[in-house]
PLY file of the C-alpha trace (Angstrom):
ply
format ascii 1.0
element vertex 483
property float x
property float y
property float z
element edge 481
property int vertex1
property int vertex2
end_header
48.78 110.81 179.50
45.28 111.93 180.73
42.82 109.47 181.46
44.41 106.68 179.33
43.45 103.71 181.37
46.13 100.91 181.49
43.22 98.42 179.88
39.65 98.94 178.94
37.24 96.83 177.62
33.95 97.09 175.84
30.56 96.24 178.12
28.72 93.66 177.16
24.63 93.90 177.31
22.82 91.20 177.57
22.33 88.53 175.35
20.49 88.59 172.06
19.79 87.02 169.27
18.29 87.05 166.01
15.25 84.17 165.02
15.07 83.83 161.79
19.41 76.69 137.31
19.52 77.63 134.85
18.79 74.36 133.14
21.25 72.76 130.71
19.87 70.21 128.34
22.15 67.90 125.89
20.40 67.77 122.30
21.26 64.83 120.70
22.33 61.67 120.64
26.06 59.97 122.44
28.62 59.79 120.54
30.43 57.11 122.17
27.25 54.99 121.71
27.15 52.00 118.07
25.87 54.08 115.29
25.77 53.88 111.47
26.34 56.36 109.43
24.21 59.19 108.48
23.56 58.22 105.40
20.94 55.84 103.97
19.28 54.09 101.12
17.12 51.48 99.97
18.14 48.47 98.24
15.94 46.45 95.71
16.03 43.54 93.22
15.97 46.13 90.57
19.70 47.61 91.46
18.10 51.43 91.68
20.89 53.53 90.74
23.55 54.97 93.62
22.41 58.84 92.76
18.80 58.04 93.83
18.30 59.19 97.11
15.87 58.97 100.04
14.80 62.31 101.62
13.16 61.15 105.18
11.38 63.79 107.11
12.21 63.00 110.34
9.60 65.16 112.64
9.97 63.38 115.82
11.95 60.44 116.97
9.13 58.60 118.49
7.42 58.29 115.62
6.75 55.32 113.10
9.15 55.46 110.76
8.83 52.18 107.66
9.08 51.85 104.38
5.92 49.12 103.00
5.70 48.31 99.15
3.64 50.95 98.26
6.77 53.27 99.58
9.41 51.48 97.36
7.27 51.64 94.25
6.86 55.15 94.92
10.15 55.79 95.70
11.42 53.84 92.56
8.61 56.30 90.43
10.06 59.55 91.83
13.50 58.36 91.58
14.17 61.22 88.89
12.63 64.39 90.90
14.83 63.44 93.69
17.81 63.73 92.03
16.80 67.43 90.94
16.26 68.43 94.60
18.98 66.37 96.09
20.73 69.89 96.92
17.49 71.39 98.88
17.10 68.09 101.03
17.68 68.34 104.74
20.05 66.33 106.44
18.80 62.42 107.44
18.68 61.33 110.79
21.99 61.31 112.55
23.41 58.20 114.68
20.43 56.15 114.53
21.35 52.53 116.41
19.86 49.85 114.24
20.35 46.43 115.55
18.56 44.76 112.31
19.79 41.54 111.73
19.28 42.15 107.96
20.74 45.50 108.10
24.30 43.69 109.55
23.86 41.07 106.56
23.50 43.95 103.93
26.29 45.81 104.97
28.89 43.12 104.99
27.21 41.95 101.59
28.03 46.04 100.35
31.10 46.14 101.93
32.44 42.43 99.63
30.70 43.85 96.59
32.38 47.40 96.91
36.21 45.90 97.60
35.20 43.74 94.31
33.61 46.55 92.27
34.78 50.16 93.29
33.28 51.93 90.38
29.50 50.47 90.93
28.77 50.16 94.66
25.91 48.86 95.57
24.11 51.07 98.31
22.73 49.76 101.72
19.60 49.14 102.53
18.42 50.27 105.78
15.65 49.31 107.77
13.95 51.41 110.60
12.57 49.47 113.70
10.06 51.34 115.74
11.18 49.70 118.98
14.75 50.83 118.54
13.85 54.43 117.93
12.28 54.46 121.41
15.10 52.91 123.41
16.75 55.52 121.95
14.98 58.22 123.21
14.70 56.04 126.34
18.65 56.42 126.86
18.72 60.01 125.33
16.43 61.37 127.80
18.85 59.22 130.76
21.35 61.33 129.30
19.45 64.28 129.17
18.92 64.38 132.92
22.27 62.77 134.03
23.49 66.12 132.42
21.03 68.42 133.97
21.57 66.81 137.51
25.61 67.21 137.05
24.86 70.92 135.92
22.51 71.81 138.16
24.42 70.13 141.07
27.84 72.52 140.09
25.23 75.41 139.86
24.02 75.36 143.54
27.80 74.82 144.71
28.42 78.34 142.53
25.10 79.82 143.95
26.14 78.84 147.48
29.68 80.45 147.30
28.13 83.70 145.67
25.45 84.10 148.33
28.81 85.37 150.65
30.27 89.08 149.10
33.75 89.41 149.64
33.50 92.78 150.55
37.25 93.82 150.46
38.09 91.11 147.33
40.52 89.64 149.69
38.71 87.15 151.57
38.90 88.65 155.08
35.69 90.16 155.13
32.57 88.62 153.75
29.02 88.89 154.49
25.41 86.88 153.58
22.28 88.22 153.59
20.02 86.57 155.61
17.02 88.96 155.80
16.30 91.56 152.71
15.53 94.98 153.22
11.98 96.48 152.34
11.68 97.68 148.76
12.40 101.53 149.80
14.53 101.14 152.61
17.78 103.61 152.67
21.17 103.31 153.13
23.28 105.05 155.39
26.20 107.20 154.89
29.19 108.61 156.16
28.61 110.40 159.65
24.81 109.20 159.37
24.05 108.03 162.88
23.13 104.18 162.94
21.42 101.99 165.19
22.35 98.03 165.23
21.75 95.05 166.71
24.48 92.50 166.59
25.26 89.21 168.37
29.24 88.08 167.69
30.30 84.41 168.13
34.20 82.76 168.20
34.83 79.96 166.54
34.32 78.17 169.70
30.99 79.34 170.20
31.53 82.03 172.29
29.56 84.94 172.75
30.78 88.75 172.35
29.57 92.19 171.30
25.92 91.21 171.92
24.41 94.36 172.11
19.89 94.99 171.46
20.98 98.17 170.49
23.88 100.24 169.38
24.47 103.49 168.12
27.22 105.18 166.88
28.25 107.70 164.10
28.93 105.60 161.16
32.75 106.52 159.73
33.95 107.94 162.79
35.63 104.93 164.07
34.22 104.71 167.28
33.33 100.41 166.58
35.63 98.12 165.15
36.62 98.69 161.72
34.12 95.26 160.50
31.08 97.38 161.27
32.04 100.41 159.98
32.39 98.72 156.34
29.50 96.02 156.28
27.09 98.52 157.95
27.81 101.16 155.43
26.65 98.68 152.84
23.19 97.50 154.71
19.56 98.73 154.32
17.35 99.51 157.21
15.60 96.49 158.12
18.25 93.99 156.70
19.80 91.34 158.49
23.44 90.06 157.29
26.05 87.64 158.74
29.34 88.95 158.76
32.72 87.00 158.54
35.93 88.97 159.97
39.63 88.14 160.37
41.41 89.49 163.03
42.76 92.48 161.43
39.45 94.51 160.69
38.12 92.78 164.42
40.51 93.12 167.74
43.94 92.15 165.76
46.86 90.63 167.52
46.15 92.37 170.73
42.38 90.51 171.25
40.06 92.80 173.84
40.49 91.28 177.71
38.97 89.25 178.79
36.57 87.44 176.12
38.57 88.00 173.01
41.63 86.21 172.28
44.54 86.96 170.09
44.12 87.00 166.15
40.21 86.16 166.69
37.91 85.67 163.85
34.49 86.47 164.59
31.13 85.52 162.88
28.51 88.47 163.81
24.98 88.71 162.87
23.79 92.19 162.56
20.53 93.63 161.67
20.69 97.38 160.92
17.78 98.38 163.38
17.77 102.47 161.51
19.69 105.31 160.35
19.48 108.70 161.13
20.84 112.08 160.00
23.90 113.01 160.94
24.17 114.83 164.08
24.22 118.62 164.31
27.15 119.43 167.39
26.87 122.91 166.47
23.22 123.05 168.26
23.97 121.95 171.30
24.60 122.86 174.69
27.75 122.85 176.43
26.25 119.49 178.66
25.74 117.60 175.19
28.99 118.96 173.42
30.82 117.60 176.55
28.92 113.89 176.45
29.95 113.09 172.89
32.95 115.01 172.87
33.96 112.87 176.01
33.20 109.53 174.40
35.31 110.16 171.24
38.41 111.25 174.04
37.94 107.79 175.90
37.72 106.04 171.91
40.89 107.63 171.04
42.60 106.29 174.67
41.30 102.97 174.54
43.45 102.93 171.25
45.92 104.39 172.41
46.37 101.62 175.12
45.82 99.10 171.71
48.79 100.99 170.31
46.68 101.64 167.43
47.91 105.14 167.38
46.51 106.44 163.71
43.29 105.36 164.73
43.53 106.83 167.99
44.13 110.47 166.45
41.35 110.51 164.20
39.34 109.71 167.69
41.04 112.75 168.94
40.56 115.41 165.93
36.72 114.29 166.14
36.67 114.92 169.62
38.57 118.49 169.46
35.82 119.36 166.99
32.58 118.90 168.62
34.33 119.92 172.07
34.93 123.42 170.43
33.44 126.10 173.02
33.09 128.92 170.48
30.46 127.25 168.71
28.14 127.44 171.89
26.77 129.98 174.63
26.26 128.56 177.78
27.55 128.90 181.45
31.31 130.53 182.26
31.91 127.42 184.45
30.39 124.79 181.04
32.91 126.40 178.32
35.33 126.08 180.92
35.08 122.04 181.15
34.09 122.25 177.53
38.03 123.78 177.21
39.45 121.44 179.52
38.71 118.55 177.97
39.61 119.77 174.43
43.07 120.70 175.66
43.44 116.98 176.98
42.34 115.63 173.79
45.54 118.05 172.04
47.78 116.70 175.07
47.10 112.99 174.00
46.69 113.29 169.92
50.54 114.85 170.59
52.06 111.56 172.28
50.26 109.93 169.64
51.99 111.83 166.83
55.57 111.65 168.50
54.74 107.69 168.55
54.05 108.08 164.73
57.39 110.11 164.11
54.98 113.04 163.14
57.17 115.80 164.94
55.56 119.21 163.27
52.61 117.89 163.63
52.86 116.90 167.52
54.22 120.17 168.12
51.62 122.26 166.43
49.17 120.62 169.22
51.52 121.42 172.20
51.41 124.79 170.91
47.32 124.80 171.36
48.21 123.85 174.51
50.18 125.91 175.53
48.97 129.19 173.85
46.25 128.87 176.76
48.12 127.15 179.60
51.43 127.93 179.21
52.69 126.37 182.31
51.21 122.49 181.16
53.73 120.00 182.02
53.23 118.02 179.64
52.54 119.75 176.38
56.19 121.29 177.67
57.81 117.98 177.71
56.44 116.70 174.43
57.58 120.13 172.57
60.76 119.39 173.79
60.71 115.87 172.77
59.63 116.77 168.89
62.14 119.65 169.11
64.87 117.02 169.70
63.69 114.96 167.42
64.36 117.27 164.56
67.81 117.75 165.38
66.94 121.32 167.53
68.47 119.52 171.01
69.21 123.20 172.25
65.52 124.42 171.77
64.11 121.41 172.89
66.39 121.21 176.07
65.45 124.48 177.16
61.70 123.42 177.18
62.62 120.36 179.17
64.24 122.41 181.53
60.88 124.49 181.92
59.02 121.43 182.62
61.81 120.62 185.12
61.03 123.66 186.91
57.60 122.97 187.08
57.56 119.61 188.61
61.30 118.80 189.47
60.59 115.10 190.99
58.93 113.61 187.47
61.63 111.06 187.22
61.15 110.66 183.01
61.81 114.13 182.64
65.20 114.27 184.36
66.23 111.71 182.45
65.27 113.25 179.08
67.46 116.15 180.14
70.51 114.43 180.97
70.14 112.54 177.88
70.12 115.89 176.25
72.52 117.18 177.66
74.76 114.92 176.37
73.62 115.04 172.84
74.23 118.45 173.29
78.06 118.47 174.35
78.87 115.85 171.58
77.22 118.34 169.08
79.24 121.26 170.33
82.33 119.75 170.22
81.54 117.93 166.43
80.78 121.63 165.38
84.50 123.02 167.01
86.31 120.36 165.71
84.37 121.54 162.09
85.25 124.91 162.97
89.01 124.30 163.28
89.07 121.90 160.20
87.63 124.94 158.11
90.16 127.25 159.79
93.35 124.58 158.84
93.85 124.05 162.24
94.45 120.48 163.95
92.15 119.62 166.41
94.13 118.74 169.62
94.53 114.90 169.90
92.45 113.79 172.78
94.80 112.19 175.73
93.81 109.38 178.07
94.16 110.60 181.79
95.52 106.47 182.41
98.04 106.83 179.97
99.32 110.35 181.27
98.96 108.66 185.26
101.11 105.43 183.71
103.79 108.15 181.67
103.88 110.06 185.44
105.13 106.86 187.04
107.61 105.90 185.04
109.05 109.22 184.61
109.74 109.58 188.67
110.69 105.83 188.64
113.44 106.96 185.81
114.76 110.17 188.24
114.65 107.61 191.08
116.67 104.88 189.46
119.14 107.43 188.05
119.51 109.19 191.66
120.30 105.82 192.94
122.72 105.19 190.21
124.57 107.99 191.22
125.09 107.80 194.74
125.99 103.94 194.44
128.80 105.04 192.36
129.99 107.36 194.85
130.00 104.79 197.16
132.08 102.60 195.44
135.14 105.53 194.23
134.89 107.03 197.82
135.45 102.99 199.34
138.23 102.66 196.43
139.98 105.70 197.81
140.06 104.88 201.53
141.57 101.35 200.39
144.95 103.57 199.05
0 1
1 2
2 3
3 4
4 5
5 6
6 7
7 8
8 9
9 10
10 11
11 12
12 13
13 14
14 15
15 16
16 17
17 18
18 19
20 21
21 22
22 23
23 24
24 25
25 26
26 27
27 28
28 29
29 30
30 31
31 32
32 33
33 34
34 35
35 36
36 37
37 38
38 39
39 40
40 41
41 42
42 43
43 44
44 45
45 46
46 47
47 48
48 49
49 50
50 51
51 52
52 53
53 54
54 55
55 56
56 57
57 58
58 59
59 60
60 61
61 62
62 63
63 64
64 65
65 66
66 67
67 68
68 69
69 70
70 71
71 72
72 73
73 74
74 75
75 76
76 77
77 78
78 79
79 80
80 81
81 82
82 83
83 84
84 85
85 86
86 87
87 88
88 89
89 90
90 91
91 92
92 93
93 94
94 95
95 96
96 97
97 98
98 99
99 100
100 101
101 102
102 103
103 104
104 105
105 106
106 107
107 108
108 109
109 110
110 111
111 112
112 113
113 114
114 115
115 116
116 117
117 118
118 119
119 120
120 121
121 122
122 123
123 124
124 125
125 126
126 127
127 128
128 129
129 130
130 131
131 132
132 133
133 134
134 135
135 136
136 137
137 138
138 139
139 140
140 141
141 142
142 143
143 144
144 145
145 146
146 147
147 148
148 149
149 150
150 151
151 152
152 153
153 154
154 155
155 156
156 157
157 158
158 159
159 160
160 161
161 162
162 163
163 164
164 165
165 166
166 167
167 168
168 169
169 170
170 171
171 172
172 173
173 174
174 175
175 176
176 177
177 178
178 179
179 180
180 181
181 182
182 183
183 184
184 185
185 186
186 187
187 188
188 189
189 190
190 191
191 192
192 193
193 194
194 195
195 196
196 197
197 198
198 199
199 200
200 201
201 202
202 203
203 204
204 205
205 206
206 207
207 208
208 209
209 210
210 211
211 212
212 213
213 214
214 215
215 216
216 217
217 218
218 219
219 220
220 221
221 222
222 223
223 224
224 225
225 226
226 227
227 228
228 229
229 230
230 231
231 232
232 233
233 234
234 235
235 236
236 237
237 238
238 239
239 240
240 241
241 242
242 243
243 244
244 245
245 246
246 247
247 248
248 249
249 250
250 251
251 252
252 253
253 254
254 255
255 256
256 257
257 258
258 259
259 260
260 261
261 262
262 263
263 264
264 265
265 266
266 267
267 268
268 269
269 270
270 271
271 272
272 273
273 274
274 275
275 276
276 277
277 278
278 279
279 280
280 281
281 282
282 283
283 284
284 285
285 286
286 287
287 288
288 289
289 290
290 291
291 292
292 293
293 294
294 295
295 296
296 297
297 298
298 299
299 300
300 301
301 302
302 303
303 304
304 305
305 306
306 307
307 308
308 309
309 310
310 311
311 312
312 313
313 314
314 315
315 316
316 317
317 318
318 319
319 320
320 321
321 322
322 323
323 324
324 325
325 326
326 327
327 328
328 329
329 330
330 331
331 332
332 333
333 334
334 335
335 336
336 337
337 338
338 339
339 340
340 341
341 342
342 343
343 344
344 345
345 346
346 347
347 348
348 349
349 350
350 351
351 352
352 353
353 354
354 355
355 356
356 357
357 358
358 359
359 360
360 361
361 362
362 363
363 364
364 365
365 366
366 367
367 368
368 369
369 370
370 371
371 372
372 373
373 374
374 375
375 376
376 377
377 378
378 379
379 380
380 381
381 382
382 383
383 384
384 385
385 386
386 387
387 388
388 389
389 390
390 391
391 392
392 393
393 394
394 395
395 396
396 397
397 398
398 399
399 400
400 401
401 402
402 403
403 404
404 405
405 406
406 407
407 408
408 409
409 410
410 411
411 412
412 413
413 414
414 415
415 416
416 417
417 418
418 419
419 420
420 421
421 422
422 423
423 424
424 425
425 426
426 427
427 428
428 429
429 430
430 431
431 432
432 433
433 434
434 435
435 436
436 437
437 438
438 439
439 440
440 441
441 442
442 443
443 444
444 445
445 446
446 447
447 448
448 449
449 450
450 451
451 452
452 453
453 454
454 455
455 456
456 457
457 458
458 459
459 460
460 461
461 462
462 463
463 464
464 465
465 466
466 467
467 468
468 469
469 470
470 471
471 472
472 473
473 474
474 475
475 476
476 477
477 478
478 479
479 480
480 481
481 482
């Protein structure tokens, strides 16, 4: 791998920092307070009749409302036009509490006279007292602000959760503003270049990213993925605090040696301006090489993260701006311009053999390769995608090359043997084939201990028998001397 250090961290500047209902009223009265009924009537000596009504015009509760001797007279004069307009009158006042001693005396006195004469009720008379209207409104306007408090109080709780956007809608990234942008201020975009200022804290209260100012190209993943999003939703001139898990911030893997492990971090960022994006095609060689360099060292520092999708993107930015047909300069500035484009192909290759992307990984070998055919490396890893496809024999033969090339590289000899043997099991899987198609039996394999144990025994068998033999000799050649 070229220049993929075994850790890298992000420096650190130094320290900065940043210095910086709708109403709801309840009309009318409580229902769970004593009331009488809507209803009412006045009662004389003269029995008035139960279809005369009483139309009250009630403009305001805190007004005087009686009825004096001149009223009843009236009332018993117009008794008759009433009737006729009974269907036009408004409704009377509703849940008025009356506490009138004579009111409770009436109403049982109704209530006797009704059980005893169902057909002629007589109608209750009601009397209005001006000191009970106010205590009414008294309590009704308690009520009235008991309510407004409660409502206003769940209001601010709302307010205060929707001053946060969930950016993502699934609570891992969220952001306040804390200053607003001027009235005309832009946004940026996609590869606009951005300038920040951000101070990060732990939850412990530590300190990281602090940076007065930081560039970068915005989309390009060269920051962590938190700024990339909440940035591209900023103004210039705004200041926002943003909430990250660990997943959009340094993940399971925390950065060494300020961040730890699954780390959510509260930043506060002020987007300090935007400009265009930048034009690579312009510039020299020197510049081409600078930025081209930083996106090479982004995409290894990811690589080290294992973050290996990330890492390639890193790389294909890199292999663009590092392009040396796109500028004239000095034989000896193309030449580094090349050099570090063909690393950048070496490395996005080990990333795509880590990804299982074999085509891919050996399309960038080939770039490689088509202008330094001897590289070590981009021969290995076309091996090692070859193999991976199921081409062993191809992919052995480049391993082989790369053997030739540097013979000691330990990893390499190792990938060969192991190919080698892949290689002998797959020629003898596609004989026995061969012979199956043909209707021939494959010959059954023997065990070199069994035929060593099957040796033994047979010369112990020609031994014993031998010995038989000359044992009975012995005996018929004794048995004949004895005659």
């Amino acid at each position: 791998m070229d220049s993929i250090p075994s850790q890298e961290s992000e420096k650190l500047e130094t320290d900065g920092s940043f210095s910086e209902k709708s109403e709801y009223i309840q009309n009318g009265f409580d229902k769970d307070s004593n009331s009488y009924p809507a209803e009412s009537s006045v009662t004389s000596e003269d029995n008035v009749n139960m279809n005369n009504s009483v139309h009250l015009n009630t403009t305001s509760l805190s007004e005087e409302i009686s009825f004096s001797e001149s009223g009843k007279n009236a009332l018993d004069q117009n008794s008759e036009s009433s009737d006729q307009n009974e269907d036009e009158m408004p409704p009377l006042i509703d849940n008025e509490n009356v506490t009138n001693q004579s009111l409770m005396d009436q109403e049982k006195k109704s209530a006797m006279d009704e059980s005893e004469n169902k057909s002629n009720p007589e109608p209750i008379s009601v009397s209005m007292n001006r000191d009970n209207v106010k205590e009414n409104d008294v309590k009704d306007e308690c009520l009235r602000e008991i309510n407004q408090e409660k409502t206003c109080t769940g209001e601010d709780a709302e307010k205060e959760e929707e001053e946060y956007l969930d950016i993502l809608g699934n609570g891992s990234l969220k952001r306040k503003i804390l200053r607003a942008a001027a009235k005309n201020a832009k946004r940026p975009i996609s590869s606009d270049l951005v300038t920040i200022k951000v101070e990060g804290k732990l939850e412990d209260g530590t300190k990281v990213d602090v940076y007065d100012s930081l560039s970068f190209v915005l989309g390009d993943g060269d920051v962590i993925q938190a700024w990339d999003l909440a940035v591209a939703l900023m103004e210039e001139g705004q200041v926002i605090e943003l909430q990250t898990d660990a997943r959009f911030a340094y993940g399971e893997k925390g950065r060494k040696p300020d961040i730890p492990p699954n780390s959510s971090i509260a930043y506060i960022i002020e987007l300090v301006k935007k400009d265009y994006p930048m034009d690579y095609e312009s510039m020299s060689a020197a510049e081409k090489l600078k930025y081209g360099e930083n996106k090479r060292e982004r995409g290894n520092f990811l690589f080290v993260r294992e973050e290996f999708v990330s890492a390639i993107n890193s790389y294909n930015k890199a292999v663009r701006i590092l392009d040396p047909a796109t500028c004239s300069d000095t034989a000896e500035s193309l030449q580094k311009l090349l050099e570090s484009r063909l690393k950048c192909y070496n490395n996005m290759a080990a990333c795509q053999l880590k990804t299982d992307a074999y085509d891919a990984a050996i399309k960038s070998c080939r770039m490689v390769l088509d202008v330094q055919p001897d590289n070590v490396k981009a021969l290995f890893r076309t091996g090692k995608g070859l193999a991976a496809k199921g081409e062993t024999k191809e992919g052995l033969m480049f391993m082989r090359r790369a053997q030739k090339l540097d013979p000691d590289t330990k990893v390499i000899n190792q990938e060969i043997m192991k190919l080698s043997k892949k290689l002998q099991a797959e020629s003898q899987s596609e004989k026995d084939m061969y012979q199956k198609m043909l209707g021939q039996k494959p010959p059954a394999k023997t065990n070199k201990q069994s035929e060593n144990s099957s040796s033994v025994w047979k010369w112990t068998s020609v031994i014993g028998g031998v010995t038989i033999a000359i044992v009975a000799m012995g005996i018929t050649a004794y048995r004949h001397l004895q005659h």
